[in-house]
C-alpha positions in Angstrom: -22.4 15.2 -3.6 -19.5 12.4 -4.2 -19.8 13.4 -8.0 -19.1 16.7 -6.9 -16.4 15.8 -4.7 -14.8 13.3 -7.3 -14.9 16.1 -9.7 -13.3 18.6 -7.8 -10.5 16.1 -6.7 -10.2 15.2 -10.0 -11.1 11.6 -9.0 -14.1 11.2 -11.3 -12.3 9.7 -14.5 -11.8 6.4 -12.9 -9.9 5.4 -16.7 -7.4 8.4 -16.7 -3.8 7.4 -16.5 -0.3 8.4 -15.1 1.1 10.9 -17.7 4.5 12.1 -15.8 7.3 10.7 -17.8 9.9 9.5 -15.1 13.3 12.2 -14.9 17.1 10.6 -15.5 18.7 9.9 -12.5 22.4 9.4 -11.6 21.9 5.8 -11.2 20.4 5.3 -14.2 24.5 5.3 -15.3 25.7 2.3 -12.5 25.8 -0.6 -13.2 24.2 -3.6 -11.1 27.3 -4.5 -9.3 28.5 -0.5 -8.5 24.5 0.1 -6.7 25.4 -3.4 -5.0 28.5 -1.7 -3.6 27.2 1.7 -2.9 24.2 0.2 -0.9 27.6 -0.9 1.8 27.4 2.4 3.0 24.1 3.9 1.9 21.9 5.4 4.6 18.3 4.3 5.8 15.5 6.6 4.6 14.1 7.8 7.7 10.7 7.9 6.2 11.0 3.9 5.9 10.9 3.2 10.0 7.8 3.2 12.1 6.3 5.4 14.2 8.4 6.5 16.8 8.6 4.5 19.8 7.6 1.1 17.9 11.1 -0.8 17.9 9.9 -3.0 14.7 11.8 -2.3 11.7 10.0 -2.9 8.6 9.1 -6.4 7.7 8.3 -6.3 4.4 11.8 -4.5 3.1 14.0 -1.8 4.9 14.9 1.6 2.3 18.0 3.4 1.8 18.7 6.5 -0.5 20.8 5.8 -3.1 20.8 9.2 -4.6 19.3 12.4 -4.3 16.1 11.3 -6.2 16.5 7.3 -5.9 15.5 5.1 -3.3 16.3 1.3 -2.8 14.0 -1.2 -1.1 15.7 -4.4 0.0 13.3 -7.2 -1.1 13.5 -10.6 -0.9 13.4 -11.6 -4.3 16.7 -12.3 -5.3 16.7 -13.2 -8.9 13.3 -12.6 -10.3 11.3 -9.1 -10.1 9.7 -8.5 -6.8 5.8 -8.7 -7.4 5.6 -4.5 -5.7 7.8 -3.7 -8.7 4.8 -5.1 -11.3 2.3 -4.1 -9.2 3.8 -0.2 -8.9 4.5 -0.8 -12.6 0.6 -1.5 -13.2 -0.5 1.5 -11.2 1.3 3.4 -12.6 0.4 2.3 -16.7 -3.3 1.7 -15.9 -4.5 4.5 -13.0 -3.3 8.3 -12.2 -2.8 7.0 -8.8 0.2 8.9 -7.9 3.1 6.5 -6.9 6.5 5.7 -7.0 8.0 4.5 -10.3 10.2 1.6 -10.5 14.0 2.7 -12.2 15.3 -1.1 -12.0 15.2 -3.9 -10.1 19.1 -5.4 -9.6 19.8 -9.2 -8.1 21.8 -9.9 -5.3 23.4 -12.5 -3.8 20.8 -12.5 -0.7 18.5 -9.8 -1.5 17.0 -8.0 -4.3 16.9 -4.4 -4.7 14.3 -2.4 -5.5 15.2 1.2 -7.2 12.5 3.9 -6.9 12.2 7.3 -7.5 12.5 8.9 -4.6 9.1 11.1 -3.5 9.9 14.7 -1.8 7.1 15.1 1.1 6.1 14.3 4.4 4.2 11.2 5.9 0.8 11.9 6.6 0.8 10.5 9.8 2.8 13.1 10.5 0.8 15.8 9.6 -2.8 14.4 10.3 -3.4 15.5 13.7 -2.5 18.5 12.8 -4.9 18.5 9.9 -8.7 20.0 10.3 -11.4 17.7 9.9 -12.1 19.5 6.4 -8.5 18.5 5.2 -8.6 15.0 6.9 -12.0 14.2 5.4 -10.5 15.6 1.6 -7.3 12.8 2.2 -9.8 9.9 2.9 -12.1 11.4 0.1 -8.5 11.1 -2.4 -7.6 7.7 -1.3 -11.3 6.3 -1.5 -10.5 7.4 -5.2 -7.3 5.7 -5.3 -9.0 2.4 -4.1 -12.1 2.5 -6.6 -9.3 3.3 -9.5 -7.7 0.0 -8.6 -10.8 -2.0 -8.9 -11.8 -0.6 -12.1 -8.2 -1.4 -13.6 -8.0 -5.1 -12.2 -9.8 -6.2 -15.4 -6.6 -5.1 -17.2 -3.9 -7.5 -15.0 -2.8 -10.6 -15.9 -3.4 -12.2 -12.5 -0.8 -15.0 -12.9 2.0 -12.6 -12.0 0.5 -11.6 -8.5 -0.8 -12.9 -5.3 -4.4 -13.8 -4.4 -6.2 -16.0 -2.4 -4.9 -19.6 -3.6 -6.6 -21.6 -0.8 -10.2 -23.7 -1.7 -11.6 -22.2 1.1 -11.2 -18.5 1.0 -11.0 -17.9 5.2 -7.7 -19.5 4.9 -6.6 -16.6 2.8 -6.0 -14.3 5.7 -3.6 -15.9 7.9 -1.6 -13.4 8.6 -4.4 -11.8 10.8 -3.9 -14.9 13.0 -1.7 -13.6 15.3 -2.7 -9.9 15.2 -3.7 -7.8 18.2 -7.0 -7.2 16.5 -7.7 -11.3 16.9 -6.2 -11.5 20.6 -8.5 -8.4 21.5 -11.5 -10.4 20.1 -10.3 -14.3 20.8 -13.2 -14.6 22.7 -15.6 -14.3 20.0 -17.4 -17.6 19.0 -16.8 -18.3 15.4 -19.7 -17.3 13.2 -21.4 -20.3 11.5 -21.9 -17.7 8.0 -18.9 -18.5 6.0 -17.3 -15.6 4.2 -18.8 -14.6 0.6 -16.8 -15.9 -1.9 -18.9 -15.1 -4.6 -17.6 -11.5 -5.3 -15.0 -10.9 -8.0 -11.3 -10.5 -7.2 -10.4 -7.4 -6.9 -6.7 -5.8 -7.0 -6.1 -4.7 -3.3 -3.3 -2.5 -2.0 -3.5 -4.7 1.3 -1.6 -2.4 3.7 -2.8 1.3 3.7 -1.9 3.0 6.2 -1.4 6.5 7.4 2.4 6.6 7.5 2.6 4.2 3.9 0.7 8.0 2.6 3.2 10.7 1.3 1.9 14.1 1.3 4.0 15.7 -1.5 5.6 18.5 -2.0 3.3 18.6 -5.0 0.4 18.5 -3.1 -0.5 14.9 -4.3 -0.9 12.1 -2.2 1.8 9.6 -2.5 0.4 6.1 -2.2 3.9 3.9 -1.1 3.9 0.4 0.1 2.8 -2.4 -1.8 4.4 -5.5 -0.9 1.4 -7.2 0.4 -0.6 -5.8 -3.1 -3.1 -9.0 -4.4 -6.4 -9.9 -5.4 -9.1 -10.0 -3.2 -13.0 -9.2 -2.7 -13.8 -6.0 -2.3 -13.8 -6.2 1.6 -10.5 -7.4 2.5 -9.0 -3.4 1.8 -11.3 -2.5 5.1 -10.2 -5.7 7.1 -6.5 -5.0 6.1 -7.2 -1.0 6.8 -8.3 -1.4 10.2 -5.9 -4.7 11.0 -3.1 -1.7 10.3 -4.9 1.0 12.1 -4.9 -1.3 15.4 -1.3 -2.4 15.3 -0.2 1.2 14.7 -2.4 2.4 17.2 -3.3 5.1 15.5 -5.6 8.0 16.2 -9.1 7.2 16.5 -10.3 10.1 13.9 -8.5 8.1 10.9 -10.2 5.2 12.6 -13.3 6.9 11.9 -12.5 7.9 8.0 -11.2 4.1 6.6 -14.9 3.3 5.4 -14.7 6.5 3.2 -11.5 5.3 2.2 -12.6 1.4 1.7 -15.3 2.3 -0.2 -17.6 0.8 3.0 -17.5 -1.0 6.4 -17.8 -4.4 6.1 -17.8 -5.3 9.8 -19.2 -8.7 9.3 -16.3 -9.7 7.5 -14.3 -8.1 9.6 -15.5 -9.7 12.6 -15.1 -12.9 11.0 -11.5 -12.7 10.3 -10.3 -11.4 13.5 -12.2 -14.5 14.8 -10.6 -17.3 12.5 
């Protein structure tokens, strides 16, 4: 049945690549220091905040249109390359996983910018609870594909130009899930006495998918957006980081339900483990 499925998704050449050759765009004709002065006055991107209600701004890089078909993400990188523009850069040369390609990257004085092209669509958290269980299952089904494309093209990436786990002991890796709500729900868990596997080869990990990081395009492809936190990890970090993001957007319990299918698997040991650490 999931050869079926891949086939009919189109999902089941995990070594086919990106063959859309990216269009000329306005900016492509500025120079560094014009897109530095039109992003004075450029507005947000409306698809770039958080769920309504949630105050937060993005951490990881707010996003303005630039033009009608290019987006800027403020990053900060100031002089080199951001690591999400070679990781988007990647994607894009060694899966068909549909996602934004980079136009330039441009140094500022406090910031750098990112320019994308800009994806027409909707977020799918927008449109998921208004999706059947037939079309929900068929969106997990397409990023589970995404997610096994990525570890069958790590092989390919020279690894010294993007983040992994740099600590001896690999727990230590995922600090950032220190002060999550995840680890508050769960503080009083006892630590367990199994240490994490460390035996399992790096993998490269999107590290932050998420309903609204999902474009549903006017093309009918899913967008996959969002890559700051991209690096190499084993195989079960994409669940923990899944369901970290799940619980601090709060989101609907039926997407909940469909991350394993996107992850690939539950690995609720691990995840138990690093909610506790």
């Amino acid at each position: 049945m999931a050869q079926i499925l891949d086939r009919l998704l189109g999902l089941d050449d995990l070594t086919r690549k990106n063959t859309a050759v990216l269009k000329p765009s306005p900016s492509d004709a500025w120079s560094n220091a014009e897109i530095i002065e039109r992003m004075k006055t450029a507005p947000e991107l409306p698809d770039s905040m958080v769920n309504v209600g949630n105050p937060e701004a993005l951490p990881w890089g707010d996003v303005y249109i630039l033009c009608s078909d290019t987006v800027v993400k403020r990053c900060a990188e100031v002089s080199a390359p951001a690591p999400e523009a070679t990781v988007l850069s990647f994607v894009h040369q060694h899966t068909s996983i549909p996602v934004p390609r980079v136009r330039r990257y441009v140094p500022n004085k406090w910031y750098g910018y990112l320019l994308m092209e800009k994806i027409p669509g909707k977020r799918l958290d927008t449109l998921w609870p208004s999706y059947s269980p037939l079309q929900k299952f068929l969106a997990a089904w397409t990023l589970r594909g995404y997610v096994r494309q990525l570890r069958q093209a790590s092989a390919a990436y020279n690894r010294r130009h993007i983040p992994g786990p740099m600590s001896k002991k690999l727990e230590k890796s995922f600090w950032h899930f220190s002060t999550s709500k995840m680890t508050k729900k769960r503080s009083d868990y006892s630590q367990p006495s199994t240490p994490l596997d460390d035996s399992q080869p790096l993998v490269l990990t999107h590290g932050h998918i998420r309903l609204r990081n999902v474009i549903v395009g006017d093309d009918g492809k899913l967008w996959l957006t969002g890559w700051p936190w991209a690096a190499f990890y084993p195989p079960y970090f994409e669940y923990i980081a899944t369901m970290s993001a799940a619980d601090a957007d709060e989101a609907d319990h039926s997407w909940i339900k469909h991350i394993p299918i996107v992850t690939n698997g539950a690995y609720r040991k691990e995840l138990e483990y690093i909610v506790g650490v």
